[in-house]
C-alpha positions in Angstrom: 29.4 28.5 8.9 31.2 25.1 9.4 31.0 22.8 12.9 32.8 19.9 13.5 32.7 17.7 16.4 35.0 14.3 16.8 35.4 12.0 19.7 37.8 8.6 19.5 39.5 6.2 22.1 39.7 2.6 23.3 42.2 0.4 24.2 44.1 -2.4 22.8 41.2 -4.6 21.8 38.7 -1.6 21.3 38.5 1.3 19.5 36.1 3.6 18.8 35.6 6.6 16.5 32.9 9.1 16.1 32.2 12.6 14.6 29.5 14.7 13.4 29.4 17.6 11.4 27.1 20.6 10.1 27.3 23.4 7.4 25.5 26.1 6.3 25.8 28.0 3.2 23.8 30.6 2.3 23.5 31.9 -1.6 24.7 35.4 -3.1 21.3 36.6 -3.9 19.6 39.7 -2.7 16.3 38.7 -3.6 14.8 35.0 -3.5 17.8 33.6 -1.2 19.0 30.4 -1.7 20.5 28.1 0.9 22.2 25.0 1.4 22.7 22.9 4.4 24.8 19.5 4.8 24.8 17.0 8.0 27.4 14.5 8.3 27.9 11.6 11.0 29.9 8.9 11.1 31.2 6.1 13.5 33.7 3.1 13.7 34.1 0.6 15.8 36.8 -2.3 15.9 37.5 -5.1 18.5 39.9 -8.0 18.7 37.0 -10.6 20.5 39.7 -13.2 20.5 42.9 -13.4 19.0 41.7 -15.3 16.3 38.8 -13.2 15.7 38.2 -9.4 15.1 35.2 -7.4 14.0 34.3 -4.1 12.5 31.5 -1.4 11.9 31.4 1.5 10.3 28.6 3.9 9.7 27.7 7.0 7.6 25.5 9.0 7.0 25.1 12.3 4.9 22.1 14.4 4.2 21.9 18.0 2.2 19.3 20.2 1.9 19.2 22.8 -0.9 16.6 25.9 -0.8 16.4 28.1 -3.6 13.7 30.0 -5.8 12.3 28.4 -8.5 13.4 30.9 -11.1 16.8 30.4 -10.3 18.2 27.8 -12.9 18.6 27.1 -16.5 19.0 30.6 -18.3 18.0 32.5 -15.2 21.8 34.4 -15.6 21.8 34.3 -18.8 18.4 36.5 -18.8 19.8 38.3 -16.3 22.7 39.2 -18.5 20.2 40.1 -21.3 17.6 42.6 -19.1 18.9 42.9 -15.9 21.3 45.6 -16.7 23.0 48.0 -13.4 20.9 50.9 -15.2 17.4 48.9 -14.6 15.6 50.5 -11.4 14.5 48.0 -8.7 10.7 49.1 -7.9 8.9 51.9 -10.1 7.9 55.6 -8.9 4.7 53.9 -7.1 7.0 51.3 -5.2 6.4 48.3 -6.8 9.3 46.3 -8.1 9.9 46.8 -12.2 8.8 42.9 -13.2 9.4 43.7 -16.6 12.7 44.5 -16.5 13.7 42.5 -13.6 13.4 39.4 -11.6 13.2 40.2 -8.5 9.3 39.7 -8.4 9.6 36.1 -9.8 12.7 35.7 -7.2 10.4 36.6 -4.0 7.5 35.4 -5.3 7.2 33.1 -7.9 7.5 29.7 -5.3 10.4 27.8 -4.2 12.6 24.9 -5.1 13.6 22.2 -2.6 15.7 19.5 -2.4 16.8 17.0 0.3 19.5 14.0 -0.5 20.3 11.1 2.2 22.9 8.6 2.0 22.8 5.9 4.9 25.8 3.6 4.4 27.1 0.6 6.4 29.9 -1.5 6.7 30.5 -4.8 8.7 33.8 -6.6 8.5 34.9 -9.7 10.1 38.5 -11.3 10.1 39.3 -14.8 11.3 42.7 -15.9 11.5 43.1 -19.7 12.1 46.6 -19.5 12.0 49.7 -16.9 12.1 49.4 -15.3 8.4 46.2 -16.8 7.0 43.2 -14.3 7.6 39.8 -15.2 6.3 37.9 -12.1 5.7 34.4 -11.3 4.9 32.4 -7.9 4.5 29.3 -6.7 3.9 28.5 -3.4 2.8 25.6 -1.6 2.3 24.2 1.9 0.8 20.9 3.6 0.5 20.1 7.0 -1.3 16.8 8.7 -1.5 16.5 12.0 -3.1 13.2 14.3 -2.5 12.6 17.1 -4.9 9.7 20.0 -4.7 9.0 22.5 -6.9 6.1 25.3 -7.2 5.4 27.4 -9.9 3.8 30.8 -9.1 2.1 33.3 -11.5 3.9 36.4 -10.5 2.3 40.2 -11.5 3.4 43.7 -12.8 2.2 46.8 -12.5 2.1 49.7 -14.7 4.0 52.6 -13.7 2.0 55.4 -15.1 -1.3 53.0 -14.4 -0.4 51.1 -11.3 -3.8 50.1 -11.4 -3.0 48.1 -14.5 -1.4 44.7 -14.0 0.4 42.6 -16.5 2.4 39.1 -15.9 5.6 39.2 -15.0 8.4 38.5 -17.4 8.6 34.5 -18.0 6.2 34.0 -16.1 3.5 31.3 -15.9 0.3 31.9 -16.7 -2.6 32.8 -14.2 -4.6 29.5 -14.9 -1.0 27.4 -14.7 0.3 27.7 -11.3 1.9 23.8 -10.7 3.4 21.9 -8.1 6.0 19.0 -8.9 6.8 15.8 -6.8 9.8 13.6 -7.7 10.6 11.0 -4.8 13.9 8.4 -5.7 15.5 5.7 -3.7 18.2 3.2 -4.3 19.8 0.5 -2.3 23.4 -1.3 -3.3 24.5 -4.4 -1.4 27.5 -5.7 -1.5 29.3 -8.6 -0.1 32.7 -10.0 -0.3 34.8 -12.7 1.1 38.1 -13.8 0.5 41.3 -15.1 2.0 44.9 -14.4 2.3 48.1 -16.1 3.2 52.0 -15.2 3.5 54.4 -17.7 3.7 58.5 -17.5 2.7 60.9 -20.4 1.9 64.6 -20.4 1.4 65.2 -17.3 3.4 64.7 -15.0 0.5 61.2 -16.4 -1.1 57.8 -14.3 0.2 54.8 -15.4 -1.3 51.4 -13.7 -0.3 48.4 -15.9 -1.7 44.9 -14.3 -2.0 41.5 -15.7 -3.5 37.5 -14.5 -2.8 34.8 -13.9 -4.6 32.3 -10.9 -4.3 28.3 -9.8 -5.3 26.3 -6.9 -6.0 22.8 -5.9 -5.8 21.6 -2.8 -6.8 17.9 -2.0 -7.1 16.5 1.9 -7.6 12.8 3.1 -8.1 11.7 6.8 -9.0 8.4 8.2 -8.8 6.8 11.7 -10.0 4.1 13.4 -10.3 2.6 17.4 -11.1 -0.2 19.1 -11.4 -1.5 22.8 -12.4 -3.9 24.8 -10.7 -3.4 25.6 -7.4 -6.6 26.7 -4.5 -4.0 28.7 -2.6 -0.5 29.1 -2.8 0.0 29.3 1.0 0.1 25.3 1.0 1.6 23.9 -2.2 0.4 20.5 -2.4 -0.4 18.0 -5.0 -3.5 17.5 -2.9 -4.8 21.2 -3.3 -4.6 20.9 -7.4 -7.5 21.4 -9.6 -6.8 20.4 -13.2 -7.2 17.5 -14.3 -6.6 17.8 -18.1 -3.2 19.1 -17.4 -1.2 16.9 -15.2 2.0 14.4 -15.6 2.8 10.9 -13.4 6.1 8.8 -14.0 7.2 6.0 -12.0 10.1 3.5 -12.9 12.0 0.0 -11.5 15.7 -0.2 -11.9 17.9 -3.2 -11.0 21.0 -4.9 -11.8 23.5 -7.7 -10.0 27.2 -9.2 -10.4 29.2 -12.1 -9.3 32.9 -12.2 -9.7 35.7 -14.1 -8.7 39.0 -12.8 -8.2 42.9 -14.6 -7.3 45.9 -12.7 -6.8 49.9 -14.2 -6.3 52.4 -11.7 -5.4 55.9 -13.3 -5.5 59.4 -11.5 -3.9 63.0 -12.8 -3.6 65.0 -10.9 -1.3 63.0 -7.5 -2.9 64.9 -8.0 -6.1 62.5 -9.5 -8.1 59.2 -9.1 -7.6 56.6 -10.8 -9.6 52.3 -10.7 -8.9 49.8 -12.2 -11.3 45.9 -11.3 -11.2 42.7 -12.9 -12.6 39.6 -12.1 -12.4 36.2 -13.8 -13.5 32.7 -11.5 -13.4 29.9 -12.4 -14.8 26.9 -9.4 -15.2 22.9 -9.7 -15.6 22.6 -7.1 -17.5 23.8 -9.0 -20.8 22.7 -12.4 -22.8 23.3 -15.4 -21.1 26.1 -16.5 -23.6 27.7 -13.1 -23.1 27.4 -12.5 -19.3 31.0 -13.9 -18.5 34.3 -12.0 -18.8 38.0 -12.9 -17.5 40.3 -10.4 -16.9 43.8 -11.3 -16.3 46.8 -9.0 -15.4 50.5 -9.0 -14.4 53.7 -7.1 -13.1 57.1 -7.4 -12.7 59.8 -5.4 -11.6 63.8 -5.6 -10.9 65.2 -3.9 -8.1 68.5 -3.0 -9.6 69.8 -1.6 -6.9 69.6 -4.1 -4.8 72.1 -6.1 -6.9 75.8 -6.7 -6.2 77.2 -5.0 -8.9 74.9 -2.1 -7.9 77.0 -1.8 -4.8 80.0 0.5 -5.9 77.8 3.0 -7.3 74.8 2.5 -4.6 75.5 6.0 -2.4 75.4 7.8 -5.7 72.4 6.0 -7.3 70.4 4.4 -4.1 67.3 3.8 -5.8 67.2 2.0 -9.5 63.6 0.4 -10.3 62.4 -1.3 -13.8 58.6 -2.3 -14.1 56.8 -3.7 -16.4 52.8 -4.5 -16.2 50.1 -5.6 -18.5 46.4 -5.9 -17.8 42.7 -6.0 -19.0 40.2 -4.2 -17.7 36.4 -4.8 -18.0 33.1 -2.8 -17.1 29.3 -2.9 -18.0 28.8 1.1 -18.4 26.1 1.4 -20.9 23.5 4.1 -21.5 20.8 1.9 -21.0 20.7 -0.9 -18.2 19.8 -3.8 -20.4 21.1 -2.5 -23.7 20.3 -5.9 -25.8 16.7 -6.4 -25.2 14.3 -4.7 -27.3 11.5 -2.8 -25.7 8.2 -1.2 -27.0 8.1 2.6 -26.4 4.8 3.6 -25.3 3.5 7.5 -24.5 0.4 8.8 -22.6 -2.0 11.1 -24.6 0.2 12.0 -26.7 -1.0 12.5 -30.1 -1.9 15.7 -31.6 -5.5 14.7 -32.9 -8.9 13.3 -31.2 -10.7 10.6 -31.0 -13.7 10.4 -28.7 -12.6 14.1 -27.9 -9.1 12.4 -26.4 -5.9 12.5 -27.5 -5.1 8.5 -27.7 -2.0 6.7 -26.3 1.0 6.0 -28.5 3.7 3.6 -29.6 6.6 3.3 -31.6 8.8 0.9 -33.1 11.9 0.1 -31.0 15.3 1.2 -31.5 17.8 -1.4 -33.4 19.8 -3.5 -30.7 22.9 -5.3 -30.3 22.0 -9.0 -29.0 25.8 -9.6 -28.6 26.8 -6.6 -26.6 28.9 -7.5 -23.7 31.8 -6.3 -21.4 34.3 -3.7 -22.7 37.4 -4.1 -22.2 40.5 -2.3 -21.9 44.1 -3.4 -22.4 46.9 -1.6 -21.0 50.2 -1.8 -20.9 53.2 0.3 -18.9 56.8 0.0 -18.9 58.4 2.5 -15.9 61.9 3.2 -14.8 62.0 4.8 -10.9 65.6 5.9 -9.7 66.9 8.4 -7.0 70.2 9.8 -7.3 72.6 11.8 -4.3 71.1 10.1 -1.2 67.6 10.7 -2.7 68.0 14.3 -3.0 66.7 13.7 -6.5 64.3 10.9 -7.7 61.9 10.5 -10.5 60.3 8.2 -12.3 59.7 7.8 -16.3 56.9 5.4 -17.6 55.5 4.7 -21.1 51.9 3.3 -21.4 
């Protein structure tokens, strides 16, 4: 089921927008149901404060909750597949339910997998205009996730069927003496912030030129922390707290953070929308390369012709209204790599992890790094398009053809 609520109005200077939202899925399974839940809201809000100054807000935010056994993922259907044929009986002759042919007993029983995502964005905008066709703009944005993840690991149990009296483990089970609980909590927050300007002026009658220049930040810093433990007092309250072993347990925790500056200039130039001409550059500079490579400029062009706009265009212009050439050319950069700071070398260290004693523990471990590139940097991408656009009999029929 699906709800949706959504309320908006205002006046000239104000405006105002809100809605909210709520679904609920449940899963396909008989046994062990799975369920997932979503909440949306979100809100805007512009006014014109003065007619030189106007200001924006926008607001999100998201969360999902997904409920589900714990047996259900990774090769869950493909066991299925494998054992849980439509000839395999659900319980025995003494009732209880066939563990090891089925899953239904780790499905009920076996503990439960949870998960809840939230995503809180923000966004603040402010436009000055000094004077008619210059607007100074700046925004700020923001954007927070956290994601919360439980998971409990129960010993499930069979029974005999001519010896019900006689109990086994269930099929791919754990063990009786490894019942777990795992904890993983993660959180990230991305600012960004941008402020640039514009301005449209034409000369000669048929000259429009639209001016634009800014520059723009981003912060991004993430942090993950996990934890699990086996041996459970009671399965009634599955809590980290209410583990027993301590000889078999894992902890992880980790800082993430990166940032970017850029600059950025754009000039569009039109005469009488014949020719049309715009020219883009671009300067970024990323931390998460060497000093001496941190930098990158990307430039980037277009021009087109607007044939038919021509005078010679104009016997044949009912038959042909629409004849466009283009032509751009670009570069592209970006910092995707698979590690965050790719060019620094970094000792990799592991936590009892050896296979031998000493002292009657298993020491701590460390390896030599992997090779690294000290002069990684930006990729970039270069692209180039030629296009032709045209409609033909009053724009009954148009289409475009373009060669990259």
């Amino acid at each position: 089921q699906e709800h949706n609520l959504t309320v908006s109005g205002g006046t000239e200077k104000i405006n105002y927008y809100m809605s909210g939202a709520f679904l609920d899925q449940g899963g396909f399974m008989r046994h062990g149901q799975d369920d997932y839940k979503r909440y949306n809201i979100l809100g805007k809000f512009n006014a014109q404060i003065q007619p030189w100054l106007k200001v924006g807000f926008t607001s999100k935010w998201i969360r999902t909750d997904y409920d589900r056994p714990t047996t259900l993922s990774g090769n869950f259907y493909d066991n299925v597949i494998r054992r849980g044929w439509p000839t395999v009986p659900v319980r025995d002759p003494n009732g209880y339910y066939a563990s090891r042919v089925n899953y239904i007993e780790q499905l009920e029983n076996g503990g439960r997998y949870k998960e809840q995502n939230d995503l809180f964005a923000n966004q603040v905008t402010l436009t000055i205009t000094p004077i008619k066709n210059w607007n100074i703009i700046g925004e700020f944005n923001s954007r927070i996730n956290s994601d919360w993840r439980h998971q409990e690991n129960f010993t499930t149990y069979g029974h005999d069927a001519d010896d019900p009296e006689k109990t086994h483990i269930a099929i791919d089970s754990f063990l009786e003496d490894d019942q777990r609980v795992s904890e993983r909590s993660y959180r990230s927050t991305y600012l960004n912030a941008n402020v640039y300007t514009n301005y449209t002026f034409n000369f000669a009658k048929y000259n429009n030129v639209t001016l634009l220049a800014g520059a723009q930040v981003e912060n991004f810093k993430s942090r993950v922390l996990s934890a699990n433990r086996a041996n459970l007092y009671t399965t009634d309250l599955p809590v980290l707290d209410l583990t027993t072993d301590n000889n078999d347990f894992g902890m992880g925790g980790a800082y993430d953070k990166w940032a970017t500056l850029g600059f950025f200039g754009r000039i569009n130039y039109d005469f009488d929308s014949r020719y049309l001409i715009e020219v883009n550059m671009r300067y970024d500079g990323s931390s998460r390369f060497r000093r001496d490579k941190r930098w990158v400029l990307s430039p980037s062009m277009s021009a087109g012709w607007n044939i038919a706009r021509e005078s010679f265009w104009a016997d044949i212009e009912r038959i042909v209204p629409i004849m466009k050439l283009r032509f751009s050319w670009g570069q592209l950069a970006n910092q995707t790599t698979d590690e965050l700071y790719p060019t620094y070398r970094h000792m990799n260290l592991a936590n009892r992890s050896e296979t031998w004693l000493v002292n009657g523990v298993k020491p701590n471990s460390s390896w030599f790094p992997n090779v690294i590139n000290d002069r990684l940097t930006w990729e970039k991408i270069v692209t180039t398009n030629i296009g032709l656009d045209w409609g033909l009999f009053n724009n009954r029929l148009t289409g475009s053809f373009d060669y990259y």
